[in-house]
Short mmCIF file of the C-alpha atoms (twelve columns), coordinates in Angstrom:
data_MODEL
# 
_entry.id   MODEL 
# 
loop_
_atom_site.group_PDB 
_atom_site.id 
_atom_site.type_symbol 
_atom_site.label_atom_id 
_atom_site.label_alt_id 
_atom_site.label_comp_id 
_atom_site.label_asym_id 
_atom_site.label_seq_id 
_atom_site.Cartn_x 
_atom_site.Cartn_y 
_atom_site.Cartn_z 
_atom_site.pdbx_PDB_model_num 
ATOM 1   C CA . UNK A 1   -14.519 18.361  -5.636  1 
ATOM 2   C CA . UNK A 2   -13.391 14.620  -4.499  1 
ATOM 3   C CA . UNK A 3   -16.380 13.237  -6.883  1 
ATOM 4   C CA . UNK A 4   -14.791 14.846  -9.711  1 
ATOM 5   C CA . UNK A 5   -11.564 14.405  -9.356  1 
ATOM 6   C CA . UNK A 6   -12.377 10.507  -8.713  1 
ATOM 7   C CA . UNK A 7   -14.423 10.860  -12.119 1 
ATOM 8   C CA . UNK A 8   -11.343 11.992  -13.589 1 
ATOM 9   C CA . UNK A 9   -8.812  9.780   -12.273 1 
ATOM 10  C CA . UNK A 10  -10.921 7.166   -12.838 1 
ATOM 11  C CA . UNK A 11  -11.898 7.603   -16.793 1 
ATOM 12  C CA . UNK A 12  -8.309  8.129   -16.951 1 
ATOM 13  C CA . UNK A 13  -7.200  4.945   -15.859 1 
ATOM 14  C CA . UNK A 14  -9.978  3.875   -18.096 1 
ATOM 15  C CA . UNK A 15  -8.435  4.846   -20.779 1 
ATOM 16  C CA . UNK A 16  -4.744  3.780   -19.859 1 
ATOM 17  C CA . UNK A 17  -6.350  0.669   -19.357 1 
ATOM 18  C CA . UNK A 18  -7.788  -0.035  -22.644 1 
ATOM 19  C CA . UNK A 19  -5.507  1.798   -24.877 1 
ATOM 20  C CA . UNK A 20  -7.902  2.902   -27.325 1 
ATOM 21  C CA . UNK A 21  -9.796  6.923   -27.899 1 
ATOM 22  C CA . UNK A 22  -12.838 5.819   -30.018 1 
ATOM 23  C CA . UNK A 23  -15.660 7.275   -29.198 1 
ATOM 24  C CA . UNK A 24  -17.806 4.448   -28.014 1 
ATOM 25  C CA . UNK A 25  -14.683 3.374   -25.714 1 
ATOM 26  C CA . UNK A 26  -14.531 7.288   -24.362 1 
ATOM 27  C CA . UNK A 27  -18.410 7.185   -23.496 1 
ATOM 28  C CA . UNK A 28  -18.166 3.186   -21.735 1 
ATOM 29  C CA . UNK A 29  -15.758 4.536   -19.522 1 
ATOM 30  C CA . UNK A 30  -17.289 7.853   -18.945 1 
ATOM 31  C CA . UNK A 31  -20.329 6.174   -17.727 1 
ATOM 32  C CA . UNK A 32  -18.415 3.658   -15.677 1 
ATOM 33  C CA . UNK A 33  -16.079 6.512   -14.319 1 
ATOM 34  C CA . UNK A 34  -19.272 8.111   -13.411 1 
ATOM 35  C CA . UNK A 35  -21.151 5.525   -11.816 1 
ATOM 36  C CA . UNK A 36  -17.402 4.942   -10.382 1 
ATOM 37  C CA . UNK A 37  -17.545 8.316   -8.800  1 
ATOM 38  C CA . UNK A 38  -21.067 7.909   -7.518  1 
ATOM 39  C CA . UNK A 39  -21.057 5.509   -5.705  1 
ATOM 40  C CA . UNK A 40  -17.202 5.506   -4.186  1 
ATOM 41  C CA . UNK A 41  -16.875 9.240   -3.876  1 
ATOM 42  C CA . UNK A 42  -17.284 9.685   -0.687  1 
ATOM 43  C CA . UNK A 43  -14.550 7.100   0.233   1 
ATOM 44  C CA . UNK A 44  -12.054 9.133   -2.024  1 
ATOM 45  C CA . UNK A 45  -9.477  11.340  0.272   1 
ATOM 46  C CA . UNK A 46  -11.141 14.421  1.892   1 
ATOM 47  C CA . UNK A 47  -8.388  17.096  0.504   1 
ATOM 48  C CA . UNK A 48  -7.832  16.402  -3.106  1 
ATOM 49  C CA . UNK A 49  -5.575  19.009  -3.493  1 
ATOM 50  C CA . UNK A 50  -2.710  16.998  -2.303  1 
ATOM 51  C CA . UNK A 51  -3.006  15.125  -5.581  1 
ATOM 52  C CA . UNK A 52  -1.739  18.587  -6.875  1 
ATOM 53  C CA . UNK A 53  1.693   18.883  -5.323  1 
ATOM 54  C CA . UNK A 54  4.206   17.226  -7.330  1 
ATOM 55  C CA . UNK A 55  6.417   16.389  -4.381  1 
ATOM 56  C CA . UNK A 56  4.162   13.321  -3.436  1 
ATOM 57  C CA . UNK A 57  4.529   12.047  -7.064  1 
ATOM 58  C CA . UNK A 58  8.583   11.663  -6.110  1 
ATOM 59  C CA . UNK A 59  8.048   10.257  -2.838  1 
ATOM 60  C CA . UNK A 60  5.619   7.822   -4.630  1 
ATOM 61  C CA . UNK A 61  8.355   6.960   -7.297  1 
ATOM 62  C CA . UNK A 62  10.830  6.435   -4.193  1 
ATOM 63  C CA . UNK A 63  8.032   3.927   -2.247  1 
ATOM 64  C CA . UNK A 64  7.875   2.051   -5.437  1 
ATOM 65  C CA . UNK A 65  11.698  1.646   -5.794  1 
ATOM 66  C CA . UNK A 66  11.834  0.649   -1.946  1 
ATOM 67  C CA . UNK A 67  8.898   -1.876  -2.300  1 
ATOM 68  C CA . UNK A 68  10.049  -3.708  -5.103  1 
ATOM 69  C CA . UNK A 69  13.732  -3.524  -3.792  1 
ATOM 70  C CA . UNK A 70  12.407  -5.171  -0.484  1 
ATOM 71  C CA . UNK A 71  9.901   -7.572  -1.875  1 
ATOM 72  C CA . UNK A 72  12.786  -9.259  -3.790  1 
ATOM 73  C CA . UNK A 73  14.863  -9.455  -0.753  1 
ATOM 74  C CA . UNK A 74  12.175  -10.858 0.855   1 
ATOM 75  C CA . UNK A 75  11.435  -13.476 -1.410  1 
ATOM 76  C CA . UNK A 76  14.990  -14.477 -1.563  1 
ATOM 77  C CA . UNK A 77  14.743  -14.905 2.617   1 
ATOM 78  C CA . UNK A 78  11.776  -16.853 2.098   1 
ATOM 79  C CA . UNK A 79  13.159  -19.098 -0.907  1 
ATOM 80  C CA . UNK A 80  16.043  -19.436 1.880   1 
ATOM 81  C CA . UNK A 81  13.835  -20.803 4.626   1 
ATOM 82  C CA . UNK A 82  11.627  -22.966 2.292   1 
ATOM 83  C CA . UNK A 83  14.637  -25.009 0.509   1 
ATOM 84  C CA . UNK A 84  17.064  -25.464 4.022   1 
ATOM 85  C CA . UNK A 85  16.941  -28.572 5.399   1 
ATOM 86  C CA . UNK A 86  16.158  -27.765 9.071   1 
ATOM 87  C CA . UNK A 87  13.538  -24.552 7.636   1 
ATOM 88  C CA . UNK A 88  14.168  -22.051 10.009  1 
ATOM 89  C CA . UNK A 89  11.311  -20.915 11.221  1 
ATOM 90  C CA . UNK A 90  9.741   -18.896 14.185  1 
ATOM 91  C CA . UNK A 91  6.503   -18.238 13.330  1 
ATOM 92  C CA . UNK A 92  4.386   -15.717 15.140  1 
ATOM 93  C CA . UNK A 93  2.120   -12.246 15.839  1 
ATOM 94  C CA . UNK A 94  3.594   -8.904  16.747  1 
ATOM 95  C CA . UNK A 95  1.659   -5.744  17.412  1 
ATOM 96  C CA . UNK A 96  3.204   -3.000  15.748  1 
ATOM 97  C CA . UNK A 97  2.438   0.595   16.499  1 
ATOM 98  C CA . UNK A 98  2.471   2.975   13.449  1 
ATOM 99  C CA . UNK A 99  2.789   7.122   13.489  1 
ATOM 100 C CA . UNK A 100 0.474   7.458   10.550  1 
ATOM 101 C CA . UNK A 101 -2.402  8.936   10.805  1 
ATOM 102 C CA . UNK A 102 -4.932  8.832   8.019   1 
ATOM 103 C CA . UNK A 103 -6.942  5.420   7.234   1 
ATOM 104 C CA . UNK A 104 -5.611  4.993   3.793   1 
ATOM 105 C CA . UNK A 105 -2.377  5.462   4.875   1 
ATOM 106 C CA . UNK A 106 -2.649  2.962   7.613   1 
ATOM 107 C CA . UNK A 107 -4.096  0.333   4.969   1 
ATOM 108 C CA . UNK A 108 -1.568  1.192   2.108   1 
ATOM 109 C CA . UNK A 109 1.524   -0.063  5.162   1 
ATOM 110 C CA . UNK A 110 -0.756  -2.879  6.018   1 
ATOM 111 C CA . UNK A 111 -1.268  -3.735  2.077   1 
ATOM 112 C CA . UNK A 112 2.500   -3.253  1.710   1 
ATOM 113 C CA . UNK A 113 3.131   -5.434  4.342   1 
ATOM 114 C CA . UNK A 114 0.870   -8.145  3.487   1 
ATOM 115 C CA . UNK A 115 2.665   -8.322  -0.159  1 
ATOM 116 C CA . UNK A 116 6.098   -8.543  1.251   1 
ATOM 117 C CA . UNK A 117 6.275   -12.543 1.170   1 
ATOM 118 C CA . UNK A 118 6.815   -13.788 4.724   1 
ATOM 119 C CA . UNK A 119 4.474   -10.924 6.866   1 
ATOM 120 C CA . UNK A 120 0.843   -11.108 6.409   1 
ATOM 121 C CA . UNK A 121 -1.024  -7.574  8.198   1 
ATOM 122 C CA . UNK A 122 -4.095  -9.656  9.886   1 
ATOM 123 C CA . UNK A 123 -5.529  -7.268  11.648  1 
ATOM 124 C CA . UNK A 124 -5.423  -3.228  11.988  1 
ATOM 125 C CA . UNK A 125 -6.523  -1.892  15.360  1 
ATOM 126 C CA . UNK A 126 -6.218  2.290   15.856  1 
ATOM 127 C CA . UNK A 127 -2.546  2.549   15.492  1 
ATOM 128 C CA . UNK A 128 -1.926  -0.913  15.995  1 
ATOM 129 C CA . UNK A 129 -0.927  -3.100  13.311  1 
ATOM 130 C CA . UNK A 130 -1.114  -7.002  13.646  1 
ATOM 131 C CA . UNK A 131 1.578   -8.776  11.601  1 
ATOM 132 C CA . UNK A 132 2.139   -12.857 11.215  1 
ATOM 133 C CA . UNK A 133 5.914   -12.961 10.797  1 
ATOM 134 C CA . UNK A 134 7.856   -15.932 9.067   1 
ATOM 135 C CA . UNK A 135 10.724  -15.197 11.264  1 
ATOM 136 C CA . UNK A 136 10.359  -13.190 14.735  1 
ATOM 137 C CA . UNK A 137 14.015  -11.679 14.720  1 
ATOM 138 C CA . UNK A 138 13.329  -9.666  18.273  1 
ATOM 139 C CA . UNK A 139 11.549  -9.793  21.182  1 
ATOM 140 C CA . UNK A 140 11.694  -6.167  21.321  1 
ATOM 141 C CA . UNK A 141 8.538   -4.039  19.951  1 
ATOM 142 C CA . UNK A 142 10.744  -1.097  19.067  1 
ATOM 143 C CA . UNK A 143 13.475  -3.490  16.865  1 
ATOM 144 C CA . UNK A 144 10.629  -5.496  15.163  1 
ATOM 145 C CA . UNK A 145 8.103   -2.666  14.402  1 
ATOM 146 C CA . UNK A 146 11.582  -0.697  12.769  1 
ATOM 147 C CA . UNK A 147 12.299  -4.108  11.304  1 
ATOM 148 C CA . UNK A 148 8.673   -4.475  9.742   1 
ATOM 149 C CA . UNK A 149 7.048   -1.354  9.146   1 
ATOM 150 C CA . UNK A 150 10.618  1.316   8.838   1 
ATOM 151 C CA . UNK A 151 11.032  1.067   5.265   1 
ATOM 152 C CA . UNK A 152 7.566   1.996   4.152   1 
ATOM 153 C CA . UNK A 153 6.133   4.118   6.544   1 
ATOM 154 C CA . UNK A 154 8.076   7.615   6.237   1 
ATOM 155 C CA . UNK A 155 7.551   7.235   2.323   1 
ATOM 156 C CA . UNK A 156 4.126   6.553   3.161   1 
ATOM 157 C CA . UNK A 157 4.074   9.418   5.033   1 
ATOM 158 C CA . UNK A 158 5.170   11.396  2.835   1 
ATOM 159 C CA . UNK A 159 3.044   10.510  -0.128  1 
ATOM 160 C CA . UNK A 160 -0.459  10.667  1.453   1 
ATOM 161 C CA . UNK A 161 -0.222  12.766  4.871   1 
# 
């Protein structure tokens, strides 16, 4: 079932992607969708049937609002730190400890952090995340892991697990 619902997903963004339903257009990206789903389906999510619920669709909406919304607040602190005289920096690596459970879920926070200018996610280990911060705020692991990984992860959570 995961092959050919990758098949689908896939010749779907095919065709979103090119913008066109001739027929020679329809059968490139049915065999790329195909080959797509070949070779990659057994890295596609175990239970596709979550990609049914229509709950997960509004929680995606919601992530989407919250990353862009923090992305441009975090631009704005970096544009801050790169333009002051003094740049106030305090660089460093935190290990932050997620509750989510599922690989892709684990690499979409990482991902999300990693575009969020001023974190970079440089390593994942088990539960543990490994973040290069612009600014270390806290010494605390409870404040900086809220501070870095709070926003995204119960959206996250609710979207994929």
């Amino acid at each position: 079932m995961k092959y050919i619902t990758l098949f689908i997903l896939s010749l779907v963004f095919w065709l979103l992607l090119t913008f066109k339903l001739t027929l020679p257009n329809i059968i490139v990206g049915t065999v790329a969708s195909g080959i797509c789903a070949l070779f990659f389906g057994r890295f596609f999510i175990t239970n596709v049937y979550k990609l049914l619920q229509p709950q997960r669709y509004f929680w995606l909406l919601v992530y989407l609002v919250v990353f862009i919304w923090e992305c441009i607040k975090a631009n704005f602190d970096v544009a801050y730190r790169v333009l002051h005289p003094a740049m106030p920096i305090k660089p460093g690596i935190v290990k932050v400890k997620t509750t989510l459970n599922s690989e892709l879920a684990r690499t979409l926070l990482a991902n999300s952090i990693t575009m969020t200018p001023g974190t970079i996610t440089v390593d994942i280990i088990g539960d543990n995340l490994f973040v290069h911060w612009i600014y270390v705020r806290s010494d605390n692991p409870d404040v900086y892991t809220r501070m870095i990984t709070g926003k995204f992860e119960k959206y996250i959570k609710n979207i994929i697990e």
